[in-house]
C-alpha positions in Angstrom: 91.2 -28.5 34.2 93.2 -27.3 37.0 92.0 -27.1 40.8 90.0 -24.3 42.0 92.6 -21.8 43.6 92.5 -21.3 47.5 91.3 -18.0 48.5 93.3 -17.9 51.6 96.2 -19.2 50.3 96.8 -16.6 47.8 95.1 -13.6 48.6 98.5 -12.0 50.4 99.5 -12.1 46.7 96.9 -10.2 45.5 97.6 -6.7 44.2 94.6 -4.0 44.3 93.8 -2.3 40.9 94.0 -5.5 38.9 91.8 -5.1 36.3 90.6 -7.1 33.4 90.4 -4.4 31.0 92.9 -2.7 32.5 95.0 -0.1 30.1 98.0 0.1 32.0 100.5 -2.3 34.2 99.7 -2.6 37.6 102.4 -2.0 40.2 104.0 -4.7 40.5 104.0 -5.2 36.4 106.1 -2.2 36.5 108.1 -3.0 39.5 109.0 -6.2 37.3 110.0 -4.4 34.4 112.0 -2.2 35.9 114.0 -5.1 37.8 113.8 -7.0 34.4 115.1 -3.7 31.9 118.0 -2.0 34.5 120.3 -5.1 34.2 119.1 -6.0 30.4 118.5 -3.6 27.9 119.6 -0.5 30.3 123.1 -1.6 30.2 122.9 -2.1 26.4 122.1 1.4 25.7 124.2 2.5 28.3 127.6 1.1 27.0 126.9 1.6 23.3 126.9 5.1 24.7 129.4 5.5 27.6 132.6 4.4 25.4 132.3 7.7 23.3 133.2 10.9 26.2 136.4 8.5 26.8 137.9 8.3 23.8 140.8 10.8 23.6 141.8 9.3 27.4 141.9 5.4 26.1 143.4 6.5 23.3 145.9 8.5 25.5 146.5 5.5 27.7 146.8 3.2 25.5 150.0 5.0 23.6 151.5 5.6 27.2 151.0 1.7 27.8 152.3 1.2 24.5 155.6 3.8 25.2 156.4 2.0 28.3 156.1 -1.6 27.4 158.1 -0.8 23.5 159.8 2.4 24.7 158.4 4.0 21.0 155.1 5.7 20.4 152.4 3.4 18.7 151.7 4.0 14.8 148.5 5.8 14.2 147.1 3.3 12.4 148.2 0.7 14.9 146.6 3.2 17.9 143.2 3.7 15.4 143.0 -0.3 15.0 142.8 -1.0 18.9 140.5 1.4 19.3 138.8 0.3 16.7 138.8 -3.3 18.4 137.9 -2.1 21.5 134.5 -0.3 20.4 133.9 -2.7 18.3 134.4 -5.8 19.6 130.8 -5.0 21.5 129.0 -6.4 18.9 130.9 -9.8 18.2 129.9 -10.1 22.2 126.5 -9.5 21.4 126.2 -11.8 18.9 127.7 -15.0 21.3 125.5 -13.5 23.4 122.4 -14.3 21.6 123.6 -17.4 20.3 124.1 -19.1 24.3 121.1 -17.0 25.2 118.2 -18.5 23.8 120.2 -22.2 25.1 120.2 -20.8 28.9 116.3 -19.2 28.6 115.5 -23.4 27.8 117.8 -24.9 30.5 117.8 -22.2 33.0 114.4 -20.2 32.1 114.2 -16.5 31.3 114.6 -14.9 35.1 117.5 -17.8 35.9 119.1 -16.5 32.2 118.6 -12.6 33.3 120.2 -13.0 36.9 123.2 -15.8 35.8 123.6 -12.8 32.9 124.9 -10.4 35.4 128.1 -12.4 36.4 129.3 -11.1 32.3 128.8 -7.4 33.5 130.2 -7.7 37.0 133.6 -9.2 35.4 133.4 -6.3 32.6 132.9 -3.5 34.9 136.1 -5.0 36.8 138.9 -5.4 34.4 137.9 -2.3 32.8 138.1 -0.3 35.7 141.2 -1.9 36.5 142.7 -1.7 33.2 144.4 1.8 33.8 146.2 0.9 37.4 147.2 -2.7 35.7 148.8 -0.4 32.6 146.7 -3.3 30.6 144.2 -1.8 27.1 143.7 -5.7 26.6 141.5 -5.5 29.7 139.6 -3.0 28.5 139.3 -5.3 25.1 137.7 -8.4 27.3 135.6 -6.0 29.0 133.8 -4.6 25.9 133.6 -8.3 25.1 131.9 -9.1 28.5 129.6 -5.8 28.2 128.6 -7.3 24.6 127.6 -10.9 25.3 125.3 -9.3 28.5 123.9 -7.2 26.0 123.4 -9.8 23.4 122.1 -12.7 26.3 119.6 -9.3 27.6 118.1 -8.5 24.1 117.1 -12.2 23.7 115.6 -13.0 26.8 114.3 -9.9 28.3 111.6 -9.1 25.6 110.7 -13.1 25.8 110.1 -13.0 29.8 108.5 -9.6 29.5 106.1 -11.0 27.1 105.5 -13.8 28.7 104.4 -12.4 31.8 102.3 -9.7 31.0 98.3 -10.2 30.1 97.1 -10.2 26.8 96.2 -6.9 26.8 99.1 -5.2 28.1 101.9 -7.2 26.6 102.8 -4.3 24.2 102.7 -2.1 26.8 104.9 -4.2 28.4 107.4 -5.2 25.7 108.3 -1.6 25.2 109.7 -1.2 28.5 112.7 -3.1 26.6 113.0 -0.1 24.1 112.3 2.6 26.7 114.9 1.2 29.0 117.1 1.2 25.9 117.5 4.8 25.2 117.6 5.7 28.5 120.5 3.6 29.0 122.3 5.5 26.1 121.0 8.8 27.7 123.0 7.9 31.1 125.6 7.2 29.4 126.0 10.5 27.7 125.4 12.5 30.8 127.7 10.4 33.0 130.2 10.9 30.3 129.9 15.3 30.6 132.9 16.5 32.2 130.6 17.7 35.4 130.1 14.3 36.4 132.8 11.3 35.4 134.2 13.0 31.8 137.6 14.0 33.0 140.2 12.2 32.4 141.4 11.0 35.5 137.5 9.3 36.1 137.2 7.1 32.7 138.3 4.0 34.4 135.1 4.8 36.9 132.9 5.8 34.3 133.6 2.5 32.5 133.3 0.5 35.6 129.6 2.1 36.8 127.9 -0.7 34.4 128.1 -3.1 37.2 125.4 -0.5 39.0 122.5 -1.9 36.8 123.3 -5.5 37.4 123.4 -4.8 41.2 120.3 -3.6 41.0 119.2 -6.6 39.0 120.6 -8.7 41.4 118.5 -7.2 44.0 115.2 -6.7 43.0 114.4 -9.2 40.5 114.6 -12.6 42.6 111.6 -10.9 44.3 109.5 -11.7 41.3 109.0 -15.1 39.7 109.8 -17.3 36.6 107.5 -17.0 33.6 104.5 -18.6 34.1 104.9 -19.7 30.6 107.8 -21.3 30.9 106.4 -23.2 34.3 103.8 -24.5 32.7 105.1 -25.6 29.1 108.5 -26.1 29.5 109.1 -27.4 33.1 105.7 -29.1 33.9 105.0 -27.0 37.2 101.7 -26.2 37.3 101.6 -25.5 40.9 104.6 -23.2 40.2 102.5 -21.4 37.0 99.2 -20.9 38.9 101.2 -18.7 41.7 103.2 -16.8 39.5 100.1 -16.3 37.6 98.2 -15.0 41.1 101.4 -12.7 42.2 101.5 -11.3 38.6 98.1 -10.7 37.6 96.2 -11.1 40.5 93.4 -13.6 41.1 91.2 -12.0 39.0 93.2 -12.0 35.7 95.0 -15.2 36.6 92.2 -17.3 35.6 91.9 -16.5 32.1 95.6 -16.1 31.1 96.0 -19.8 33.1 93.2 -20.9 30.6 95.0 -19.6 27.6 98.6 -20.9 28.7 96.9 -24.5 28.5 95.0 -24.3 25.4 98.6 -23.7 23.8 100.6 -26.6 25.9 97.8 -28.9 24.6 98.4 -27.8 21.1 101.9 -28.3 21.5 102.1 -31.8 23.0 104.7 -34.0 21.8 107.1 -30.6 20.5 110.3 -30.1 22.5 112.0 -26.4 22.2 113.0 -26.1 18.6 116.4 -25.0 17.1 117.1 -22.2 14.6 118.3 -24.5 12.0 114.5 -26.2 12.2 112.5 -23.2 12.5 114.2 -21.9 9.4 113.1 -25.3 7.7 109.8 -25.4 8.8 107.5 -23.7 6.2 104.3 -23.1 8.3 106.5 -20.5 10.0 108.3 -19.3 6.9 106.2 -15.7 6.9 107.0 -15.1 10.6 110.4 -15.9 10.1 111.0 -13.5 6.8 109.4 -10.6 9.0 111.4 -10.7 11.6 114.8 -11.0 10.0 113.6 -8.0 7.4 112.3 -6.5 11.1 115.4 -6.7 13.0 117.6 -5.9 9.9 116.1 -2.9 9.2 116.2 -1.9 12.5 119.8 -1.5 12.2 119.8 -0.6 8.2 117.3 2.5 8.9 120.0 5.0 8.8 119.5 6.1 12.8 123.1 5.5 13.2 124.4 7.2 10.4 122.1 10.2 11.6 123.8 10.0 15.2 127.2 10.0 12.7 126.1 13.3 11.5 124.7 15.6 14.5 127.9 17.2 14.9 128.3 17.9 11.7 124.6 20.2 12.0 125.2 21.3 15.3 128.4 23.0 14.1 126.7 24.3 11.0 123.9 26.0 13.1 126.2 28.1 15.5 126.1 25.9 18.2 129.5 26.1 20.1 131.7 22.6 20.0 131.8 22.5 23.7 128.7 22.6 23.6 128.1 20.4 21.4 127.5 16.9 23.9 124.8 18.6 25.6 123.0 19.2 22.3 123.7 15.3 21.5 122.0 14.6 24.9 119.2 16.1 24.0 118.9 13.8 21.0 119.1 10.7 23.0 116.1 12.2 25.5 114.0 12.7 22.3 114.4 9.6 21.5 114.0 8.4 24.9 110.3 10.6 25.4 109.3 8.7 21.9 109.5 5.4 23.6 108.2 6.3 26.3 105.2 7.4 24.3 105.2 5.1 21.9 104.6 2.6 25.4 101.3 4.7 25.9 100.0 4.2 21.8 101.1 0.6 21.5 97.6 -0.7 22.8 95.9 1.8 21.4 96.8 2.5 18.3 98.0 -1.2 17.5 101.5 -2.2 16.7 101.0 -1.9 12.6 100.4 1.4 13.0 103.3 2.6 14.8 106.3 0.8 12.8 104.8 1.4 9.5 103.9 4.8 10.5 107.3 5.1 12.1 109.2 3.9 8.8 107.0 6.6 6.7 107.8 9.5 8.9 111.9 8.2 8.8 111.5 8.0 4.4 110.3 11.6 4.8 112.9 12.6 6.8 116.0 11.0 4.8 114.3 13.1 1.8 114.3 16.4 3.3 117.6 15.9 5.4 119.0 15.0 2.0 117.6 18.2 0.9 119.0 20.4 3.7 122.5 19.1 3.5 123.0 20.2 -0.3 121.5 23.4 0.7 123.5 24.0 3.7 125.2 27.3 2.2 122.4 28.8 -0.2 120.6 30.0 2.9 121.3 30.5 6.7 118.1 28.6 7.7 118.9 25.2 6.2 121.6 24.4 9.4 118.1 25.4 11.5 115.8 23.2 8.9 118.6 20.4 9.1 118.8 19.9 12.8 115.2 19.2 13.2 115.5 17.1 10.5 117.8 14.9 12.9 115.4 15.4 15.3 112.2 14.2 13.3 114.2 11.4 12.5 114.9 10.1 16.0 111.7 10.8 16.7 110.0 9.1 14.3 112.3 6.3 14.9 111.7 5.8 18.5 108.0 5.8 18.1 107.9 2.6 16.1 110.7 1.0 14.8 112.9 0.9 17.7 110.4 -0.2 20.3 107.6 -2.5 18.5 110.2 -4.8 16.6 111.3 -6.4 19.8 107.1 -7.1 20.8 106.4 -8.5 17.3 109.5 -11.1 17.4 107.6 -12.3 20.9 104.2 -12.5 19.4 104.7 -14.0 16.1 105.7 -17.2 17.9 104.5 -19.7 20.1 106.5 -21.3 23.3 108.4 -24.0 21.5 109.2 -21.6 18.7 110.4 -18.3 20.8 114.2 -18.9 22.4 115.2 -20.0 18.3 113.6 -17.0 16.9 114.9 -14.7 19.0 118.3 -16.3 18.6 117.7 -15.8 14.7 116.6 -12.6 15.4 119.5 -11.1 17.4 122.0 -12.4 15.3 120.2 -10.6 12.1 120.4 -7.5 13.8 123.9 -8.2 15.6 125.3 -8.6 12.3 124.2 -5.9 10.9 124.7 -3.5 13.3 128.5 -4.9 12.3 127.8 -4.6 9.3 126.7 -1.1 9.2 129.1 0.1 11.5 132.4 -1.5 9.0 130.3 -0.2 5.4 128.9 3.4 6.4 132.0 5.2 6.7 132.9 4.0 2.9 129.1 4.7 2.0 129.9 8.4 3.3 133.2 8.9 1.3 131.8 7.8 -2.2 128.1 9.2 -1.5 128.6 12.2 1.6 125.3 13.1 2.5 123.2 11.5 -0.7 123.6 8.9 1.6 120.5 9.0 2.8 118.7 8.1 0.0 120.0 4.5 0.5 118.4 4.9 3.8 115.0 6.0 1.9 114.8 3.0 0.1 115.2 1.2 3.1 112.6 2.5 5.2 110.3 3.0 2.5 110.5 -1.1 1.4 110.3 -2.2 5.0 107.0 0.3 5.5 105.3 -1.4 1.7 106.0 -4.7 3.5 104.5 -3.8 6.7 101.4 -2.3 5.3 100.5 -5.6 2.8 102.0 -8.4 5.1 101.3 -8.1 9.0 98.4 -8.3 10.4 97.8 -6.3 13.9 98.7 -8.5 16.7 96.9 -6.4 19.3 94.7 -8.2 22.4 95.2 -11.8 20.4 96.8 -14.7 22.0 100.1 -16.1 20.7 98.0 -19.1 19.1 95.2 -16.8 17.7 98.4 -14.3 16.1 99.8 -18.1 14.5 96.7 -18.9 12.5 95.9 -15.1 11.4 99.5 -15.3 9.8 98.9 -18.0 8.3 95.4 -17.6 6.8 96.2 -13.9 5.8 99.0 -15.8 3.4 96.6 -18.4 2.1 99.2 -20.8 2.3 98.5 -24.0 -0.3 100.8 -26.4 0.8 100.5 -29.2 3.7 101.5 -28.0 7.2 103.1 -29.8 9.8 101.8 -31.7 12.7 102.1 -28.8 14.8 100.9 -25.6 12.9 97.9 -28.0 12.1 96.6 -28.4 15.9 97.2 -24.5 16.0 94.9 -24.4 13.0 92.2 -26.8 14.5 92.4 -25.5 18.0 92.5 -21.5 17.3 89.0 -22.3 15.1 87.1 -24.5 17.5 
């Protein structure tokens, strides 16, 4: 058993409110998120988002670059290809992101992984901004590149060190501060791309440069707070290290317990160095957890919320509203969605993870019905463009509240220390890929299917929401090892386990 702690040695650390049943992050909790989420997922959603007010400028500049190097205008399907590479090319850096991510949370831990990850978005936000004075569009490709690989590094590790420093109780809580920060990184960058702010077209090399703001601000605050205590403890050995992270972070109060918990699973896991993809996808005591979260993360691109982004100004044209007008409408979908996970941060420990993606899924099958509906009827009746747009809006709604913030919290707590970094990696390239995926099929799903569409997108959500419902159990207020061995006794499993799920097994029923 560890020492007893000193008093005096630790109580400047203390924060007040620190309770054990507390419902809410205490102030420094939130301080940490905040200095965890503005240089990770922030500047995800921010330059999914900020490329699209741009687009008739690059596309401008590019064929002036293109006149002066070749003295001939570019081909239009030469101009739509680099532009195409250039939005694109986000998500092949996301997925290198992922895959060196989970390596550098092991060698480097989760806050050394977060802060080194900034050094991707510092060079973006330079050779994009530079790319217009240096009459250079590849710039602007290696930027996007840049941009994606800090996104794909920030979706693996920031959920995994937000998780891993938060207490039992609050780590849903917690974990959602990944999603939140998400859509209100896509929100900035809609209203930094209105023309009142940096929209016109002498300012896109700015607005493309202002993602080096968030990791500034990264830079900054988060050295203030420590490594995972987690990661202290199992990985590196420092127990010294652990036990003050654990009193800065929950207080001495709550420290005690989550120190006790942090033990019982290093002891189970004795002997088992971090594990690779390749052997987590071999190892069949895991096989359940590993299913879910690829279906998980899949779906979470699959759902059909990008396709109903595709097709907002499409309805907001149908319903009168003016085309320069239009962007501030789309704004307001992205702070819908943005109030949802913010909301959805509030349920999550009290209404249970299970209840919000499955419920989340049902409400988004109801919606691709009815939108489905609408769009036919556009023109039998003036109040289908009305019924239509608040179809969109349900949708994003119903998205926000579930699937797009609790998918990140179950990848962290369906795993144990050892197991995390390589499911995450698995997990971000699932959803990586098929973001890819999604983004090079929809546009043909449209032409052979138009707005029927969505009932591929029904039979999405609706499967995912049957699997949620007869295959997860609620993960809320259990420890990582307690969430191991109700997966696996909910399945019943028959066949031998390995070495490692068995001291899980043994340890979690003592």
């Amino acid at each position: 058993m560890p020492k007893d702690y000193d008093a005096d040695e630790y109580e400047p650390l203390l924060t007040k409110g620190v309770k054990k049943h507390s419902k809410f992050p205490n102030k420094l909790l939130l301080l940490a998120m905040f200095s965890t989420c503005i240089g990770g997922t922030f500047q995800c959603g921010y330059n999914i988002s900020v490329i699209n007010a741009p687009t008739k400028y690059v596309q401008d500049f590019i064929n002036s670059t293109w006149m002066q190097r070749y003295q001939s205008n570019i081909s239009e399907n030469g101009l739509t290809l680099l532009w195409s590479t250039i939005v694109s090319i986000f998500t092949l850096g996301g997925l290198v992101g992922v895959s060196i991510g989970s390596t550098l949370s092991v060698k480097l831990g989760r806050r050394g992984t977060l802060l080194t990850n900034n050094c991707f978005s510092v060079m973006a936000a330079l050779l994009m901004g530079l790319s217009a004075f240096a009459g250079s569009f590849e710039l602007l490709i290696i930027g996007r590149l840049l941009c994606g690989i800090n996104a794909g590094v920030a979706l693996c590790v920031e959920p995994m060190y937000l998780g891993e420093i938060a207490p039992t109780a609050l780590r849903g809580a917690m974990g959602m501060g990944t999603s939140i920060f998400l859509t209100v990184g896509i929100v900035s960058g809609q209203v930094m791309g209105l023309e009142e702010i940096l929209g016109r077209e002498e300012y896109w090399p700015f607005l493309l440069a202002t993602t080096c703001i968030p990791a500034f601000l990264q830079l900054l605050f988060l050295p203030w707070f420590p490594e995972s205590p987690r990661y202290l403890f199992i990985d590196r050995g420092n127990d010294e290290g652990c036990r003050k992270a654990l009193v800065q972070l929950h207080g001495l109060a709550g420290s005690e317990g989550a120190l006790k918990d942090i033990q019982a699973e290093k002891n189970n896991l004795v002997g088992f160095k971090a594990r690779k993809p390749w052997e987590l996808l071999a190892d069949r005591s895991v096989r359940w957890q590993v299913i879910t979260i690829i279906l998980l993360n899949a779906a979470q691109q699959l759902n059909g919320v990008n396709a109903m982004y595709f097709y907002t100004q499409y309805v907001f044209q149908q319903s009168g509203i003016p085309t320069d007008k239009i962007p501030y409408a789309t704004v307001g979908t992205g702070a819908c969605e943005c109030l949802t996970a913010l909301t959805c941060g509030l349920l999550v420990e009290c209404l249970g993870r299970k209840v919000l993606i499955a419920g989340g899924y049902i409400l988004m099958s109801v919606c691709c019905i009815l939108f489905t509906l609408t769009l036919a009827l556009q023109h039998v009746s003036p109040v289908f463009p009305y019924l239509s747009v608040a179809c969109v809006f349900a949708f994003v709604l119903s998205f926000g509240l579930g699937p797009g913030g609790v998918t990140n919290i179950l990848t962290t707590e369906l795993f144990t220390q050892t197991s995390r970094p390589a499911a995450f990696m698995i997990a971000g390239s699932v959803n990586w890929l098929s973001f890819f995926f999604i983004g090079l099929v929809f546009p043909f799903i449209v032409i052979g299917l138009q707005h029927y569409c969505f009932l591929v997108f029904f039979v999405v959500c609706s499967t995912v929401a049957i699997y949620i419902l007869a295959a997860i159990p609620e993960t809320k207020n259990k420890s990582f090892l307690e969430i191991q061995n109700e997966f696996q006794s909910s399945k019943k499993k028959t066949d031998v386990l390995p070495d490692e799920a068995e001291a899980l097994l043994v340890s979690t029923s003592l």
